[in-house]
C-alpha positions in Angstrom: 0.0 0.0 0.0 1.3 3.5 -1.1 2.1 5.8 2.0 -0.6 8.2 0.5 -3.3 5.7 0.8 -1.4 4.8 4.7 -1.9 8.3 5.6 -5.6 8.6 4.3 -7.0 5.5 5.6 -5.4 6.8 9.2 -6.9 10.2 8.8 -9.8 10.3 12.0 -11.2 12.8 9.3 -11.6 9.7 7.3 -12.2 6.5 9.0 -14.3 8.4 11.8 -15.6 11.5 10.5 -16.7 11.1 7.1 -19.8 8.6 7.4 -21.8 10.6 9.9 -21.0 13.6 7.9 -22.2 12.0 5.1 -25.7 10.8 6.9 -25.8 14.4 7.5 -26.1 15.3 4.3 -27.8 13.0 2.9 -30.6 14.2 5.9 -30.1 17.6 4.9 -30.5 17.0 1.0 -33.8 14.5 2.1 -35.3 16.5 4.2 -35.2 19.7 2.4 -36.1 17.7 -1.1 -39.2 16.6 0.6 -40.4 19.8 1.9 -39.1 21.8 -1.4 -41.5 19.2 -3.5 -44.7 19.3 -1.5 -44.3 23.3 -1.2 -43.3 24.2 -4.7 -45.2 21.7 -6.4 -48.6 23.4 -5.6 -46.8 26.5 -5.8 -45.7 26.0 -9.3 -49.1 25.2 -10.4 -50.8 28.0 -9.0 -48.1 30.2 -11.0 -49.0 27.8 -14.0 -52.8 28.4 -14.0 -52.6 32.3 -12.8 -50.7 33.3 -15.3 -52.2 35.3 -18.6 -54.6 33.0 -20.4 -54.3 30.1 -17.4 -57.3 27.9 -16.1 -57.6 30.9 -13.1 -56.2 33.6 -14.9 -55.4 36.4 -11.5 -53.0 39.0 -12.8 -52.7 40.3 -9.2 -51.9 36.7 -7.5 -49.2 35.5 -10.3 -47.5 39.1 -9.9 -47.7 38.8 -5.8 -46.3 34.7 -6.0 -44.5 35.0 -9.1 -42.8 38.6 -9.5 -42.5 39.3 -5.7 -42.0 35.8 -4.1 -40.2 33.4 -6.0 -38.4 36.0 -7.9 -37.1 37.9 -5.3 -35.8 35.2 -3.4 -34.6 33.6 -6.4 -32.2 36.5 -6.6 -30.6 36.3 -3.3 -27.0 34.3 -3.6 -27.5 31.4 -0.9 -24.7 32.1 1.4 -26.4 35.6 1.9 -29.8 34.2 2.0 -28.8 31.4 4.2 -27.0 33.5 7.1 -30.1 36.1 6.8 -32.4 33.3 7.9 -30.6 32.5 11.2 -33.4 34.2 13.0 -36.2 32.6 11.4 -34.1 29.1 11.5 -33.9 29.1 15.1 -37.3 30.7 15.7 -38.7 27.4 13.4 -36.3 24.4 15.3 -35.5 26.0 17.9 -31.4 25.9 16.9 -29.4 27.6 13.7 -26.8 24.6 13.8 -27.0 21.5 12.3 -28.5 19.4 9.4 -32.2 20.1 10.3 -31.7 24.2 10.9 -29.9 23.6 7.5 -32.9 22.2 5.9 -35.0 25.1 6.4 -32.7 27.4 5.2 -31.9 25.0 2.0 -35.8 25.0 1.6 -36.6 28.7 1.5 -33.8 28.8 -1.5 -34.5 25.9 -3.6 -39.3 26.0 -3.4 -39.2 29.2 -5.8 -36.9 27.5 -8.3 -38.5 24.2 -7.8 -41.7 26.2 -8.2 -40.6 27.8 -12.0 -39.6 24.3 -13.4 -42.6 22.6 -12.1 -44.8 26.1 -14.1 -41.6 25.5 -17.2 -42.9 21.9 -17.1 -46.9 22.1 -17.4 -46.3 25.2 -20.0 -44.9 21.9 -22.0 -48.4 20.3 -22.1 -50.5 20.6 -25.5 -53.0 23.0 -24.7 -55.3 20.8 -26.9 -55.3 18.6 -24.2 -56.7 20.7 -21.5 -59.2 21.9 -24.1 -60.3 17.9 -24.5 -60.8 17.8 -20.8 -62.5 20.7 -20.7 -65.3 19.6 -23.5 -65.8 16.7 -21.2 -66.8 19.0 -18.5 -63.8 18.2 -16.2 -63.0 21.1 -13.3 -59.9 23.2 -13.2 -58.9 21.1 -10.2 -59.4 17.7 -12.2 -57.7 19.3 -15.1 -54.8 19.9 -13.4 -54.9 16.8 -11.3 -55.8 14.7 -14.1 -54.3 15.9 -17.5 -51.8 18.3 -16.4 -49.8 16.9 -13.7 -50.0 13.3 -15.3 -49.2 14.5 -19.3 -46.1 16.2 -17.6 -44.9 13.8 -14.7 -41.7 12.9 -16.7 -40.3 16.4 -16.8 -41.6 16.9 -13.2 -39.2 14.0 -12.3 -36.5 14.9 -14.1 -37.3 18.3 -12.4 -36.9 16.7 -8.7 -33.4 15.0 -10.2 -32.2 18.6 -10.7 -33.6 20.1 -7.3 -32.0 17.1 -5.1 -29.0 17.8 -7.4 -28.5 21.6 -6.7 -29.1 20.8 -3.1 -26.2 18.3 -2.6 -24.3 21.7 -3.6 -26.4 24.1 -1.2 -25.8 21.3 1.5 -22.2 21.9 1.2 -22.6 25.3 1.5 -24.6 25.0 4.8 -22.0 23.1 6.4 -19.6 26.6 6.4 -22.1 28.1 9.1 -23.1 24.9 11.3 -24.8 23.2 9.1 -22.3 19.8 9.2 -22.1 17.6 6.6 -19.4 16.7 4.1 -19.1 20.7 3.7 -18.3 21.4 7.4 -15.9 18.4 7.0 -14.6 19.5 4.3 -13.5 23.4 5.3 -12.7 21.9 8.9 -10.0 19.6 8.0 -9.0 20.1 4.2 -9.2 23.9 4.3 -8.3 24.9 8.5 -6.3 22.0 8.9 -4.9 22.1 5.5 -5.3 18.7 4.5 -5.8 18.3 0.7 -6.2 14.6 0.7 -9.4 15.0 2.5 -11.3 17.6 0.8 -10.3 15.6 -2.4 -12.6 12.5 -1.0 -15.4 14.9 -0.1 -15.3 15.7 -3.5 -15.2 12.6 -4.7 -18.4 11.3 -2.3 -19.8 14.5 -3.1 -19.7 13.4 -7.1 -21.4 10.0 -6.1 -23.7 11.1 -5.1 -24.4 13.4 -7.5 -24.2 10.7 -10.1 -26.4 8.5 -8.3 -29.0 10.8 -7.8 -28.8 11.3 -11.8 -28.8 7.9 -12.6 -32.3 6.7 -10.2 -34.1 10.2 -11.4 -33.1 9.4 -14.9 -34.5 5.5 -14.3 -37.9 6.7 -12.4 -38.1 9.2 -15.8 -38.0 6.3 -18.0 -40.1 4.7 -16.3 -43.0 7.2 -15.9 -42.5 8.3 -19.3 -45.2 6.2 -21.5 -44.9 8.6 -24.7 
């Protein structure tokens, strides 16, 4: 065995550190993927059907969600955004540190862009479609839970795929201000205790788990899809 691989596999960062930093992220990613989904979905679809010529057109609720909502907090960089909601964080769980004071922070930032590809992805549906339903008499809410929603579920999962993706960044983000994770390990020991060899495998986990979160949304996509 090389002494590189010597020195790595005796690294506490490594054989001690790393797993529960990892289960940390992985809640944090879970957690906030969860809570991003059931808020932004609906969210999405009220942008979707408020819009101009929508099932419920309301110029003054799709400006209100849409132009003052998601947009503006769609603008904020994360690391500003996230330290901002420290307040708020601990007035929600009670603490600002950890994974599950990170998911709320990680939620606020990733519903209103959840919430534009989830509107991005029923825009996709023929219109000629909703018309059909409509001839049969169906409601706005069986329109959209019916024709909408199903006619674009593969895009919507593909959509998820990309949310859980750009969280596995924001999680690593998180970790710089007591969030843990692989980003807390990461700046604790390869950046303050500059060790290289460890923010190399953070990376490298970090890309797994990227990967395998592209691979089972791009198998669920398949599998949904019926086109």
């Amino acid at each position: 065995m090389s002494p590189f691989l010597e020195d790595l596999l005796s690294n506490p960062a490594i054989t001690t550190a790393l797993w529960p930093a990892f289960v940390e992220t992985v809640q944090m990613v879970v957690v906030a993927g969860v809570a991003t989904v059931l808020i932004g979905l609906p969210l999405g679809v009220v942008l979707f059907v408020t819009q101009p010529g929508g099932l419920a057109h309301s110029r003054v609720l799709n400006a209100v969600l849409g132009g003052l909502i998601v947009n503006i907090t769609r603008s904020v960089p994360y690391a500003i955004l996230m330290v901002s909601l420290i307040p708020f964080t601990r007035l929600v769980v009670g603490t600002s540190i950890g994974p599950v004071a990170a998911s709320v922070s990680l939620t606020i930032a990733s519903v209103p862009f959840f919430a534009r590809l989830v509107e991005a992805s029923l825009r996709e549906v023929q219109p000629g479609k909703v018309d059909a339903a409509h001839a049969m008499g169906s409601t706005r809410l069986q329109t959209v839970w019916k024709v909408l929603l199903p006619e674009a579920g593969p895009s919507l999962v593909a959509n998820v795929t990309t949310t859980l993706v750009a969280l596995i960044g924001y999680s690593a983000m998180a970790g710089l201000i007591g969030g843990g994770g692989l980003g807390r390990l990461a700046y604790n020991y390869g950046y303050q205790r500059f060790q290289p060899e460890v923010m190399l495998v953070v990376l490298i986990v970090l890309v797994l788990l990227v990967q395998l979160a592209q691979v089972v949304g791009d198998a669920v996509v398949r599998r949904v899809d019926h086109r």
